[in-house]
N, C-alpha and C positions, 0 to 999 in steps of 0.2 A: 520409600526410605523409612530404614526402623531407627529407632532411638531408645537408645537404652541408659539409663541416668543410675550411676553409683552415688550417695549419698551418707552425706556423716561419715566417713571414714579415718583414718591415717592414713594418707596415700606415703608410701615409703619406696625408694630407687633406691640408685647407688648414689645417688647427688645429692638427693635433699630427704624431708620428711614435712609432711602440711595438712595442717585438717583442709580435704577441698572434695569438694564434688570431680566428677567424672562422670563428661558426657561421650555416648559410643553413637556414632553414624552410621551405618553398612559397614557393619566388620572393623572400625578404626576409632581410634579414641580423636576427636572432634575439638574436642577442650577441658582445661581443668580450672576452675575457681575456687577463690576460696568459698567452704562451707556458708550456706544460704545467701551467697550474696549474688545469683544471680537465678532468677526464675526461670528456668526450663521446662519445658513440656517435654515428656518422656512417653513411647508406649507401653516401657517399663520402670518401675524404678525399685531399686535394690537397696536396701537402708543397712546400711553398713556400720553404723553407730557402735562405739567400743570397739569394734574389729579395725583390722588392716585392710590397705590396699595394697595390693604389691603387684607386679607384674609376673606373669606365668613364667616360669622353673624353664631353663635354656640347657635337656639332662645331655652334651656333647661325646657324650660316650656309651654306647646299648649295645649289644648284640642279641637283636632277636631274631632267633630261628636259624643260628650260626651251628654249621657243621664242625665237629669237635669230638675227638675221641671216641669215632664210631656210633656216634648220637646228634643231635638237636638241640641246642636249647632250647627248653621246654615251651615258653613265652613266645606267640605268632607276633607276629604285626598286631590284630587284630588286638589280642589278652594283653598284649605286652604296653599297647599306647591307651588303653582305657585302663590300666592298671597307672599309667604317669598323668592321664588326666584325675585322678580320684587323689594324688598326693600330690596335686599343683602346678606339675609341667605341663608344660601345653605345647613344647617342641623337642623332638631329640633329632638327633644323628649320629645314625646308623655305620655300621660299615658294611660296605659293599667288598665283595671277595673274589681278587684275579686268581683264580688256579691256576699251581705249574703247568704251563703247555698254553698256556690261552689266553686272551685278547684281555684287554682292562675291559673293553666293550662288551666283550661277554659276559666276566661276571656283573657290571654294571646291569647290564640289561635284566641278570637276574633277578636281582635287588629289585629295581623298579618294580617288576614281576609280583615279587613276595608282596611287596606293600601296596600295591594300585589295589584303591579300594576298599582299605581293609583298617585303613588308618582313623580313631577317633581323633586325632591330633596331628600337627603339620611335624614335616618329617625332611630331612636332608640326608644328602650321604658322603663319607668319607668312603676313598679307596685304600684295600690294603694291595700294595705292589709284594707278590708273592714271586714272579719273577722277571728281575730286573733284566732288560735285553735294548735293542735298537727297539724295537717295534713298541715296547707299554714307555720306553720314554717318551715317544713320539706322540705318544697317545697323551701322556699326563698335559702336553698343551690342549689336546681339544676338549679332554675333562673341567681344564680351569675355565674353559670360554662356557662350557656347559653348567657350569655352577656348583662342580665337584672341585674344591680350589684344599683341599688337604688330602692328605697323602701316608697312611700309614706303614712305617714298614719293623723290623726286629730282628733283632741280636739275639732272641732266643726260638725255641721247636724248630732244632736241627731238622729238615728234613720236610717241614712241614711251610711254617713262613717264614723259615730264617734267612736273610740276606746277608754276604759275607762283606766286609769293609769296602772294597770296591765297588760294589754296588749300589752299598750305599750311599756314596760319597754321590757317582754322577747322581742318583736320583736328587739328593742335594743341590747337585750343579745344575738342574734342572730348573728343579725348585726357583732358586734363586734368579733365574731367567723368567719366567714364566709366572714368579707372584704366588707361587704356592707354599702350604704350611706343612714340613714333613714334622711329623707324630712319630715318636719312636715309643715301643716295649722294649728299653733298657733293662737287660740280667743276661749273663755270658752263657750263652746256650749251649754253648761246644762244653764249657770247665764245667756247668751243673748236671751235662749227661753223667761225666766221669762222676760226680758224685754220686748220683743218681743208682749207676750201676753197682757200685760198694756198697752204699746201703742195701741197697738190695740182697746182694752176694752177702752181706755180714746179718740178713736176716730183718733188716730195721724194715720192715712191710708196713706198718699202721701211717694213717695219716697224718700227724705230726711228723715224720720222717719227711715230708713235701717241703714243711718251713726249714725244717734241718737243713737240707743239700741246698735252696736256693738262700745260696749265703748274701746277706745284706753287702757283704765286698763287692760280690758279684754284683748285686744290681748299681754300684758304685762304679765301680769297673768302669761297668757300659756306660753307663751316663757322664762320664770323665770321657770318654774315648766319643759317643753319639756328638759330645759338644767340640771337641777337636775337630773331629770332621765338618760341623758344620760351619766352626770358623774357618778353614779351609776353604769349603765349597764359596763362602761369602751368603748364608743363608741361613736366618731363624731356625729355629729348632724349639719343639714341642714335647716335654719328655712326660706321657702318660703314664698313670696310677704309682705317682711315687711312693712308695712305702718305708723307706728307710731313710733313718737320718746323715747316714753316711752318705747316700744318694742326695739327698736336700742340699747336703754341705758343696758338691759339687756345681749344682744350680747355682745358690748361692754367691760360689766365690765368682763364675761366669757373669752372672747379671753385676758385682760389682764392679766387674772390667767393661761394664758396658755394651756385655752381650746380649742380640735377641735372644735370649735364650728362656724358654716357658715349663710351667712345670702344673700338672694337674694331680693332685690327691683323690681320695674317695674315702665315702663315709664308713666303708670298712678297718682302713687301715685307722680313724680317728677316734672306733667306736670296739671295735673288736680288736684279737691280740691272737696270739700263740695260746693261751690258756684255752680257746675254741677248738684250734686244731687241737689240742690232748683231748679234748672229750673222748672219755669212754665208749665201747661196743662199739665205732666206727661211725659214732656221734661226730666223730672229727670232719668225716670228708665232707661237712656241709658247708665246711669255710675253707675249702678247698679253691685258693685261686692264685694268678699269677698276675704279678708280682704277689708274694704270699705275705699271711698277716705276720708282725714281726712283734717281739718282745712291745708289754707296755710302756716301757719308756719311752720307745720310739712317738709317742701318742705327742706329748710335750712340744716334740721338737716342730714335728709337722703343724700344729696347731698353731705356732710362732711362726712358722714360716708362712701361715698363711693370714693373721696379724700384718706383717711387715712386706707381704705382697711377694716374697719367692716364691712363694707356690701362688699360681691365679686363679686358680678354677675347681670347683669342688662337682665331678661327674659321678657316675655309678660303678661304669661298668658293667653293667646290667648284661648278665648274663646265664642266667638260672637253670638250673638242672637238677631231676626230681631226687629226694634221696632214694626213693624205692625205684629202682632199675635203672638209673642213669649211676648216682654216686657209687651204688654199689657195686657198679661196673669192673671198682677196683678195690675191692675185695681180696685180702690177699699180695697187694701192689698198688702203693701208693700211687704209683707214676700213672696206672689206668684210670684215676679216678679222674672224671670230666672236669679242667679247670673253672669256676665262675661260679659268681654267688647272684639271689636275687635284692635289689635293692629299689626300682625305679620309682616304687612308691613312695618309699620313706627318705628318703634323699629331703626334701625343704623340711621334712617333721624335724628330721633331727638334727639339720642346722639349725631351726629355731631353739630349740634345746639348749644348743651351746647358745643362744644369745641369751636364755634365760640363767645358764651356769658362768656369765660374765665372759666366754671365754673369745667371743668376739661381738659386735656393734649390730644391732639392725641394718644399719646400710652397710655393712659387709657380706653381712648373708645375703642380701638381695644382690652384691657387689660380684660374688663367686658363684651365686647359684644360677644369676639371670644374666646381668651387665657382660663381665669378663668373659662368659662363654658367646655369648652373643659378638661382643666386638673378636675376642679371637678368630672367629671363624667365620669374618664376612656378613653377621646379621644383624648388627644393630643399628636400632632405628626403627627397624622394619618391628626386631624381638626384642626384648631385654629390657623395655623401659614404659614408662607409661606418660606418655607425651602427647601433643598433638601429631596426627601422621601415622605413627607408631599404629602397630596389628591392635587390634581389641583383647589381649590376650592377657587378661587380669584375675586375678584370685582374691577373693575375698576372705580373709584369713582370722581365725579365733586363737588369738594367743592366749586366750586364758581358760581352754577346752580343755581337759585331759584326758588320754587314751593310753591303752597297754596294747604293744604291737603285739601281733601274734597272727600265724595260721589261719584262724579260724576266722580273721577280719578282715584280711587283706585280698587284694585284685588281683594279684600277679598267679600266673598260671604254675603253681610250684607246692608241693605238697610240704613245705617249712620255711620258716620265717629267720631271718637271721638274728633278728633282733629279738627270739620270741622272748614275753614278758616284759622288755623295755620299757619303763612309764616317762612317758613324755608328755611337756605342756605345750599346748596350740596343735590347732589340727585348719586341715581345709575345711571350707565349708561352702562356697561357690567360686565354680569354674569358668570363665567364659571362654573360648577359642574365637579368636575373630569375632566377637561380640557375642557368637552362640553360647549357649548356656550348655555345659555340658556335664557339668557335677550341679544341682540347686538343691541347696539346704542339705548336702549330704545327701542326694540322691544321683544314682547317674542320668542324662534324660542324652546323652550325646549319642554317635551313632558311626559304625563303620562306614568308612567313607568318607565321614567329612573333612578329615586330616589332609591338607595340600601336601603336594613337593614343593621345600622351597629353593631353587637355587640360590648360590650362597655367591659372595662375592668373597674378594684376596681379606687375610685379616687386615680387619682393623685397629690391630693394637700395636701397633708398629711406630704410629705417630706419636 
């Protein structure tokens, strides 16, 4: 038996904040007391003094090594979860990808495949349902019993993963049967081609043209019509990487008629704008993503909505692509450029940030980074909190470090930063995964491999 003892801290959740010790027993937190009032014998002990305790980053959204406009995103399993252990996650999930023609089993199976082994960090997966039939609905029950209990599917890439309204209603209907959470990519795929194609034809080729056609209506649109269906079907709905305020207003009014209805943002749309996509010489395509970045003002609203709890969960997105030979892809055609930015690192730095700019609470950021993705998606208890029972899955955090993100510092497998030059205050400083140490003192010492699967159980934000 190891025992590993945190000391002197701020242990801070989503519930409370306490100066207290943190005792780890084989991979599990054991107990928490208050500061020196009780003697334990440690093989380790981690003096935490001035710093945080927080629980390890729950990033519910990645795509790493996701096929995508003729390419990869850039990030393995391998680069992509030791890039989320070095900025404080200690858990993501992934999406696993059914291609048109073929079993949820298959691409399941492949998923598993990419990541066995390869994992610094514990790892789940959602499914995207690419095509809805008799046979993958059939399957979505024996996914939820296997501990794949969400369910991605999209209203936009005609052609690619788009599901047309019927489709997606029974997978709903489904859902609602069988305790699963569908995730929707609301923006109207069909109306943004047509735009798409004009721009084009009238010459508008640069990256900025990308925010242009995918109009904030359009991603309103969908998310107004995703929620009708899912009151319909009688089932929850999960509307991922909100970006617009028009889209929020629609969440909004649904959750005050007392729908399950969920809503995830990302540190792009909170922290970056349209003024990224204009960059010069084709600077633009590195904020290339969909749902696209929108005007600053949009920043306000989302930020409030996630204050007041319409938006729940703050994920990445994580999906990166180099600018040298992936972005450049589209060169010429905006529409070629690979969607997806990288973030998985910097995702808890720059919620901390916003608690240092007033613009939300400590136990909020631990509330959307760790708590709420954890309870939506079947894992807490086990993720998201620092409890007895609870994973050993704790961060040791310097809120009064400062760092300038860049390039030249970061883990992620990607030759630019989104954030480059952003100064930020607080940084990681010790990792543990299931009590292992896998970031100490700003060093990495973790190892491919040690990352579990964890199956996931139905959400639990429902109650």
């Amino acid at each position: 038996m190891t025992r590993t003892l945190i000391t002197g801290g701020l242990v801070i959740t989503a519930a409370e904040e306490i100066h207290a010790d943190v005792l780890i027993e084989d991979g599990r937190i054991a107990a928490l007391a208050t500061t020196g009032s009780q003697e334990w014998t440690a093989d380790r002990v981690i003096d935490a003094s001035h710093k945080y305790v927080i629980p390890g980053g729950v990033d519910a959204h990645t795509h790493m090594e996701l096929p995508f406009g003729g390419t990869f995103a850039s990030d393995s399993f391998e680069t992509g979860t030791r890039a989320a252990a070095w900025g404080g996650t200690t858990t993501i999930v992934d999406f696993a990808v059914q291609s048109v023609g073929q079993s949820l089993r298959a691409g399941l199976d492949a998923w598993y495949a990419k990541a066995d082994g390869k994992c610094a960090i514990d790892y789940g997966f959602h499914m995207i349902l690419s095509d809805v039939n008799e046979r993958s609905l059939k399957e979505m029950d024996l996914l939820v019993e296997e501990g794949i209990s969400s369910f991605k599917l999209f209203t936009a890439y005609p052609g690619v993963f788009y599901s047309d309204d019927g489709q997606i209603l029974r997978a709903m209907q489904k859902a609602a049967v069988n305790g699963g959470l569908i995730m929707m990519h609301a923006e109207n795929g069909i109306a943004i081609d047509v735009l798409v194609q004009q721009a084009l034809a009238r010459g508008e080729t640069d990256p900025r043209y990308h925010g242009e056609v995918r109009k904030a209506l359009l991603e309103a649109e969908a998310t107004h019509r995703v929620i009708k269906l899912a009151q319909v079907a009688g089932a929850p709905v999960y509307v991922v990487h909100v970006s617009a305020r028009e889209a929020l207003a629609e969440i909004a009014r649904a959750r005050d008629e007392g729908l399950p209805v969920f809503g995830e943002t990302c540190p792009q749309y909170l922290f970056l704008s349209t003024d990224n996509l204009a960059e010069p010489d084709f600077e633009g395509s590195k904020y290339v993503c969909s749902t696209p970045l929108r005007p600053k003002d949009h920043q306000e609203a989302l930020w409030r909505g996630l204050r007041t709890n319409d938006l729940q969960v703050v994920s990445t997105d994580h999906c990166p692509f180099c600018f040298v030979g992936q972005k450049e892809l589209g060169r010429g055609d905006f529409s070629k450029i690979p969607n997806g930015l990288p973030g998985v690192e910097n995702r808890m730095d720059l919620l901390h940030q916003a608690v240092v700019d007033g613009r939300i609470t400590r136990r909020r950021w631990i509330e959307i980074a760790c708590a709420s993705p954890a309870r939506m998606f079947g894992l807490y208890g086990k993720k998201g909190t620092i409890a007895p029972g609870a994973d050993a899955d704790v961060v040791v955090y310097d809120p009064a470090a400062e760092q300038v993100m860049s390039v030249e510092t970061h883990h992620m497998n990607v030759d630019y930063s989104a954030y480059e030059g952003k100064r930020v205050t607080g940084q990681v400083e010790t990792v543990l995964s299931r009590g292992e140490v896998v970031i100490d003192e700003r060093k990495f010492t973790g190892r491919a491999g040690h990352g579990c699967y964890v199956p996931r159980g139905t959400t639990q934000y429902l109650g």
